[in-house]
N, C-alpha and C positions, 0 to 999 in steps of 0.2 A: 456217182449217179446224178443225171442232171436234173432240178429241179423242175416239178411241172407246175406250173403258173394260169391259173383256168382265171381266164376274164375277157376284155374289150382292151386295147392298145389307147385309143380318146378318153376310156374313164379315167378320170382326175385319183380315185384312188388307185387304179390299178397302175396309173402314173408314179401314184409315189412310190407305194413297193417295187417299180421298176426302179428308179433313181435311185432307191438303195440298195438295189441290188448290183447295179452299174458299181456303184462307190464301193461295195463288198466284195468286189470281181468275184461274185458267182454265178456258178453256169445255170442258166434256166432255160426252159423253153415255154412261151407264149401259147395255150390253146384256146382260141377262140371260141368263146359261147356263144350261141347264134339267140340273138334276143329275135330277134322278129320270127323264128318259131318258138319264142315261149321257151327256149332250153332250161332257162335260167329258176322255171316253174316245173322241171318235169319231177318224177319219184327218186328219178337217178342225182340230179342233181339238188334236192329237197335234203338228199340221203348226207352229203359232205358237208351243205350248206343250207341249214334247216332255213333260214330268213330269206332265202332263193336272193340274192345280193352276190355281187362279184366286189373285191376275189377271196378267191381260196387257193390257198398250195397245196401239193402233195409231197412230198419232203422225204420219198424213199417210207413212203407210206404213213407219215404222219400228218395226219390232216391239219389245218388250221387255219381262219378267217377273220377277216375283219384286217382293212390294212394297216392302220399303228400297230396292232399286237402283229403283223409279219414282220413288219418293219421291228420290233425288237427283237423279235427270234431271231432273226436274217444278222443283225446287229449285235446282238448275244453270240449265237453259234460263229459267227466266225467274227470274231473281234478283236483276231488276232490279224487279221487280212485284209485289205485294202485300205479305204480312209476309216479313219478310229471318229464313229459317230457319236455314240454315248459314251459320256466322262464315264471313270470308275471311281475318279474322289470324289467322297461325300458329300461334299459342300458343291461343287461343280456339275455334280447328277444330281442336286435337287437342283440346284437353276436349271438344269435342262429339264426337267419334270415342269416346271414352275412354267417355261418356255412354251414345253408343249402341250401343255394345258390351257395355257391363255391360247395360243393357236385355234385349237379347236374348241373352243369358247367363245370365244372372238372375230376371229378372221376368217375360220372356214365354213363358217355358216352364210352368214353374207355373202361371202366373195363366189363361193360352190352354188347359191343359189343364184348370184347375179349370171354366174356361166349357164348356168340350165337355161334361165330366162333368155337369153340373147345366141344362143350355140345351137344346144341341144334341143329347146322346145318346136322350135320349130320345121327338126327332124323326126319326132316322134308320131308315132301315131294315134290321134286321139278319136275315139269314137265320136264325143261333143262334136268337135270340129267339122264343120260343114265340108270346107276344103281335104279333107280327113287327114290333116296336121293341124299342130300346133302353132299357133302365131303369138309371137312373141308381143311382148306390153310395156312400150317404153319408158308405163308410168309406173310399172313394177321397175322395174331394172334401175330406174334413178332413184327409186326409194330405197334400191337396196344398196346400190353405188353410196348414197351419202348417210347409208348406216355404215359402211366400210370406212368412208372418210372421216367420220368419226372415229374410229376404233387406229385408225391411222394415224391418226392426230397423237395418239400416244403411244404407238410405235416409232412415232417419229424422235421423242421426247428420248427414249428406252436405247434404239440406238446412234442417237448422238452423242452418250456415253460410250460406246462400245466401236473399238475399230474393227411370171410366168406366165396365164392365159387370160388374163384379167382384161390385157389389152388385144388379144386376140377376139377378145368378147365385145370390143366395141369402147373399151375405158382406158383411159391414158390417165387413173388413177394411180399406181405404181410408180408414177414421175413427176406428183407434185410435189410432193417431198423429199430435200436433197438429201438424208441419209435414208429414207427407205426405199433411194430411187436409187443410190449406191451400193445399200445390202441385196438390192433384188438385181440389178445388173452381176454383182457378184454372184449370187446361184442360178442364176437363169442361162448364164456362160457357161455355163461345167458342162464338163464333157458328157457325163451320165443325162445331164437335162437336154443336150443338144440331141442326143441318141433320142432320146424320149420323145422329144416333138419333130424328131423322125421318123416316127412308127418301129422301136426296134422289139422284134418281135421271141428275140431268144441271144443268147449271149455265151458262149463265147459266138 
């Protein structure tokens, strides 16, 4: 049965549970939530996804949200299939723990709000807003660019040991640094992320 996938194709998470799902070769299919009517607030959708937030799966009727915890199910349940994401030795899946917790500690805060700030705000519709959008603040976006550049700085350090839309948001931060300019050219190429910043909206 093929996976139903309910979110936005642009949202950044709904980004990543795609890319591992590409890397899982599992079949899904994309159903668009219509945010400019509120779908994402209604009872029906409150019902799957009480924090009205995208996404959520339905997995042959097993619900689930929030995209790192798909991204392990998807990773779990078929971990015998496609690219092998999460180690199963113990020492190798706590650094991946270790990994993706500084991630989202660190880097997706900044970098997820610099993209809001410069992408998305000034698609949104905001009542304040005279123009009735949002207009971006280029004195937000470099405060939060050189909170990245910081957190960079020891990314940079992490993979010098060790052999995506940030610039589409206006920052050619992901190329000041020559190993975080070569890890990110390395996942930003894969086949599943080129699919991704193609709008792919179900797989096979």
């Amino acid at each position: 049965m093929v996976l139903k996938f309910y979110g936005y194709h642009k949202s950044t998470c709904c980004q990543r549970v795609t890319a591992v799902m590409l890397e899982k070769e599992v079949a899904f299919k994309l159903i668009t939530v219509d945010f400019a009517s509120k779908e994402h607030k209604s009872p029906a959708f409150l019902e799957k996804q009480p924090f009205g937030q995208i996404p959520y799966i339905d997995d042959d009727g097993f619900i689930l949200y929030e995209s790192r915890a798909i991204c392990r199910y998807i990773s779990t349940k078929y971990t015998d299939q496609g690219t092998k994401l999460i180690p199963t030795d113990l020492n190798e899946n706590a650094l991946f723990e270790q990994a993706a917790s500084s991630e989202q500690s660190n880097f997706d805060s900044p970098a997820s709000a610099a993209i809001y700030e410069n992408v998305y705000k000034p698609c949104v519709q905001l009542p304040c807003s005279t123009a009735g959008r949002g207009v971006s603040d280029p004195t937000i976006f470099e405060g939060l660019i050189e909170k990245l550049d910081d957190k960079l700085d020891v990314y940079e350090k992490i993979l010098s040991k060790q052999n995506g839309q940030l610039t589409e948001a206006g920052s050619g931060i992901m190329e000041r640094e020559p190993n975080v300019a070569r890890w990110f050219k390395d996942i930003s190429s894969r086949l599943s992320w080129v699919s991704v910043k193609a709008g792919i909206t179900s797989n096979p």
